[in-house]
C-alpha positions in Angstrom: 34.4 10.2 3.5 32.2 12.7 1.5 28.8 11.0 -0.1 30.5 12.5 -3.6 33.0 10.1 -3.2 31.2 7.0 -2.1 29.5 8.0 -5.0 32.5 7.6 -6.9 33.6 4.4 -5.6 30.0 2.9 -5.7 29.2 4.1 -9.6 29.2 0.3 -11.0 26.8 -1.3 -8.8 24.2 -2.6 -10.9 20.7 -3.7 -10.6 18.3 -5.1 -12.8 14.5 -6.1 -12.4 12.1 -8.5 -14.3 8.3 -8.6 -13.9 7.5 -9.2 -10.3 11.0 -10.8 -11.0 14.1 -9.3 -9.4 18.1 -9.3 -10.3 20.6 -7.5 -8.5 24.1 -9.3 -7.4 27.3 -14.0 0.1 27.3 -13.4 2.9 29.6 -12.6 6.4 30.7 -8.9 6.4 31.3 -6.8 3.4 30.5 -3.2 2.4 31.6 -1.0 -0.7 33.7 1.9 0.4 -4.7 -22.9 -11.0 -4.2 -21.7 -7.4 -3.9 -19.1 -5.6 -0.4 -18.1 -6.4 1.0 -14.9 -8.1 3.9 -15.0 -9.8 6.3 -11.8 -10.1 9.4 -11.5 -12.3 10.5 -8.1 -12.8 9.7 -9.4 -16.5 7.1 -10.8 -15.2 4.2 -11.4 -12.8 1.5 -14.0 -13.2 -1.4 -14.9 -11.2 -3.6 -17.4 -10.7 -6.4 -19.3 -8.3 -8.5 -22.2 -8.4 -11.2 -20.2 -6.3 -11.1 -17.0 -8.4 -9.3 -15.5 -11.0 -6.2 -13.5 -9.9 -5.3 -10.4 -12.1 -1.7 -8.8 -12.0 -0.7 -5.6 -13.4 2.1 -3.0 -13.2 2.1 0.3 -11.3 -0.7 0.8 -8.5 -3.7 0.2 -10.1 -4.8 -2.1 -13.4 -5.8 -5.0 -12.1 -9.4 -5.0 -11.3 -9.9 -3.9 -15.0 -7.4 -6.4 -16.4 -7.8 -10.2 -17.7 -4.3 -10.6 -17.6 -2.9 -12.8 -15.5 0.7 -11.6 -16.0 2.9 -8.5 -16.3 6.1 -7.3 -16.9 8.3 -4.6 -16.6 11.9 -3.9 -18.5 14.3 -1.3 -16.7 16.0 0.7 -18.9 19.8 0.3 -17.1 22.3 -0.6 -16.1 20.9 1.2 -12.9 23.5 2.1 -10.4 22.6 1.4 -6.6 25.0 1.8 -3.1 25.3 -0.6 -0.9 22.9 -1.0 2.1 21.3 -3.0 4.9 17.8 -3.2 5.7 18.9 -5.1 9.4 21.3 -7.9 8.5 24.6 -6.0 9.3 25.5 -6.4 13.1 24.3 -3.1 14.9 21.6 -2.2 11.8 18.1 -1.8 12.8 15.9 -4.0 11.0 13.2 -2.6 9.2 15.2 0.6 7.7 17.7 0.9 5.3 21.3 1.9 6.4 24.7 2.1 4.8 28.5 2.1 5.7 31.9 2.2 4.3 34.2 -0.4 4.0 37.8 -0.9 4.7 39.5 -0.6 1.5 39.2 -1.5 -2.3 39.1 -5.1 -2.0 38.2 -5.3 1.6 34.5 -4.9 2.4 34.7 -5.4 6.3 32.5 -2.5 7.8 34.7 0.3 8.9 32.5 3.5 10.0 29.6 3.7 12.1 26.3 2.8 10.1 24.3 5.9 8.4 20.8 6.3 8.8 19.3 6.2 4.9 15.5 5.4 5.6 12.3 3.8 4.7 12.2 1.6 1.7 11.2 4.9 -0.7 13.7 7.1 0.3 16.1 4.3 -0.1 14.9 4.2 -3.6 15.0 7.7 -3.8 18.4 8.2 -2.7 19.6 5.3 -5.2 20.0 2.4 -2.6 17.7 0.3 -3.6 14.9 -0.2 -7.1 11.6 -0.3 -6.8 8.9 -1.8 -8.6 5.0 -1.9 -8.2 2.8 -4.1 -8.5 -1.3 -4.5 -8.1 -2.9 -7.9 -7.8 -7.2 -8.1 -8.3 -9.5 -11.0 -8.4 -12.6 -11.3 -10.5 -14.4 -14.0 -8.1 -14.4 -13.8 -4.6 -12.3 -12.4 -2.0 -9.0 -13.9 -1.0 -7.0 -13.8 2.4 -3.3 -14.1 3.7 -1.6 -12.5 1.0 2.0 -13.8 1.1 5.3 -14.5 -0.7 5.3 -18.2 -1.1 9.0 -18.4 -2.7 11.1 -16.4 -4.5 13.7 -18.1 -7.1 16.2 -17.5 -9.4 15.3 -17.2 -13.4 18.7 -17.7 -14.6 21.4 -18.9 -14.0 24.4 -16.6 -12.9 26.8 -16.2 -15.8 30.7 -16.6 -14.6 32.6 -14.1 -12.5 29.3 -12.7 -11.2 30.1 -12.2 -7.9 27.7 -9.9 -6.6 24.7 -12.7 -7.2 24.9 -13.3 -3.8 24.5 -9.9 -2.2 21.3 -8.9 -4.0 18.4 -8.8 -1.7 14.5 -8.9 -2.9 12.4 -6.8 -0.6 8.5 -7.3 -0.8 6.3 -5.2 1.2 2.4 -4.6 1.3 1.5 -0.7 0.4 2.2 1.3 3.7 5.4 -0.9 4.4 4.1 -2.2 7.8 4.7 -5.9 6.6 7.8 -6.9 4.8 10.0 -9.7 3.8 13.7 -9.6 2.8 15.1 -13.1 0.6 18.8 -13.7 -0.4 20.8 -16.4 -1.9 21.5 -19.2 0.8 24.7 -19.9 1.5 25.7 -22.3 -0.7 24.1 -19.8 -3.3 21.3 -22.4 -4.8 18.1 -21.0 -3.9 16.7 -17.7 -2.1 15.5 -17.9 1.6 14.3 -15.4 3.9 17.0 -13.4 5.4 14.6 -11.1 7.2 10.7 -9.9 7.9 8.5 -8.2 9.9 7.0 -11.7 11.8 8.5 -13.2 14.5 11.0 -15.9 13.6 11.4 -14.1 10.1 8.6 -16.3 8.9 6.9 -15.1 5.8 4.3 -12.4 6.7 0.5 -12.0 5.3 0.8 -8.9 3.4 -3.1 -8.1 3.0 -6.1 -9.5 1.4 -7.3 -9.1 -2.3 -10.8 -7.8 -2.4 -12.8 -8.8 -6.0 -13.0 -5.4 -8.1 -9.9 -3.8 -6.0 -6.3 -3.3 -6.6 -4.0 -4.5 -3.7 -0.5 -3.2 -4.1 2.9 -4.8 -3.7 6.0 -3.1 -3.5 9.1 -4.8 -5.0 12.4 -3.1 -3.9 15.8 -4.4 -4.7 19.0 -3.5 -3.0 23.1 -5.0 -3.1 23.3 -6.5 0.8 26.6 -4.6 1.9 27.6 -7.0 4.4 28.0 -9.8 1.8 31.9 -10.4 1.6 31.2 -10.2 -2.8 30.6 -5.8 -2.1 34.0 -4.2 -2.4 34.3 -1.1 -4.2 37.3 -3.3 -6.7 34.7 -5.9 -7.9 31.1 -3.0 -7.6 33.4 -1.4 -10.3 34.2 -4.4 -12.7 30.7 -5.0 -12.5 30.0 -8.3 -11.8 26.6 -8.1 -12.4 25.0 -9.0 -15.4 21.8 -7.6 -17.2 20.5 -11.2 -17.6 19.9 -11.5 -13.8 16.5 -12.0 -13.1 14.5 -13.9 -9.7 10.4 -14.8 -9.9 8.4 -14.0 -6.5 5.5 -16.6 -6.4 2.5 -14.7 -4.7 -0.1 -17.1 -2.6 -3.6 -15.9 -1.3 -6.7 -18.2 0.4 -10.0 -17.6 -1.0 -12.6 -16.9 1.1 -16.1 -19.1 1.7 -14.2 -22.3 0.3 -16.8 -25.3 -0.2 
């Protein structure tokens, strides 16, 4: 099968993104032919510490010159994304993004050998996954242990969505070394960590935040195709809606606490 006509098969897949907030679309093999939190949406991202006062701002740099502590970002969409897997398909490698073929329209079951697709940019690049940027500052001290503390859904999946299940929210620090994948649980009320870079897929410190510095955070967001939801029949009635949208709480230490 030629890449024009997974193309083809793969043009409805949608994904959308709020503020350090993200939306895209269950789980068991399926592929398309006043603390120190920080809030992201990808609408919106908000910060905050009792130690020190958190910035946010969009892009790579903002927040060391900023007072907000929020930001948002709109994408202008629907935006179309294949299927992939960043290491929860059986024989992926975890850590890089991969893709596959399924079976037939309305059967998702992996049927080719996994394709190599790449780091979490070219995956963007190549239109497997959305990504979004994002710089966090503090105008006090210094703050450690940078993490995701939860990641949670905005609102609530409108019926027939199908594909709510399959979208995956990738956080990573700036040079991709640490990582963290979350997903709908199975039973599709909250997200949980699917996969990360630690041992035991426990959530991983992504940096520190130095007063008068920018620290980025990369947001990528990407349709999981092993979920049994990713057939090429329901990626093209587009079962995911525009109103989608998850908020990633952001936690830091400061440093020299009394």
């Amino acid at each position: 099968m030629t890449v024009k006509s997974l193309r083809k098969q793969l043009a409805a897949a949608i994904a959308m993104t709020l503020v350090a907030t993200v939306a895209l679309g269950s789980s068991t093999y399926a592929w398309f032919v006043t603390n120190n939190k920080v809030d992201a949406t990808t609408t919106n991202i908000s910060a905050q510490s009792n130690a020190a006062f958190m910035t946010i701002a969009n892009g790579a740099t903002g927040a060391k010159d900023s007072d907000e502590t929020s930001a948002s970002t709109t994408i202008t969409g629907p935006v179309e994304l294949y299927p992939a897997t960043f290491g929860e398909e059986n024989g992926s490698t975890e850590g890089t993004f991969m893709t596959g073929y399924g079976t037939t329209l309305t059967d998702g079951a992996l049927n080719t050998t996994l394709e190599l697709v790449g780091t979490p940019d070219e995956a963007d690049t190549k239109e497997f996954a959305k990504k979004e940027q994002f710089n966090i500052s503090s105008k006090g001290q210094n703050l450690s242990d940078l993490m995701v503390e939860k990641v949670e859904t905005e609102t609530a999946a409108e019926s027939g969505q199908l594909l709510t299940t399959a979208l995956r929210v990738l956080v990573t620090n700036a040079n991709g070394s640490a990582w963290v994948v979350y997903g709908l649980n199975p039973a599709g009320t909250a997200y949980e960590i699917k996969l990360s870079s630690e041992t035991s897929n426990a959530a991983p410190v992504l940096g520190d935040v130095i007063a008068g510095e920018d620290t980025v955070v990369n947001v990528y967001m990407y349709y999981e195709g092993m979920d049994t939801n990713v057939t090429t029949m329901n990626l093209q009635q587009g079962k995911l809606a525009a109103s989608q949208n998850v908020k990633i709480t952001f936690t830091a230490t400061a440093d020299n606490q009394n």
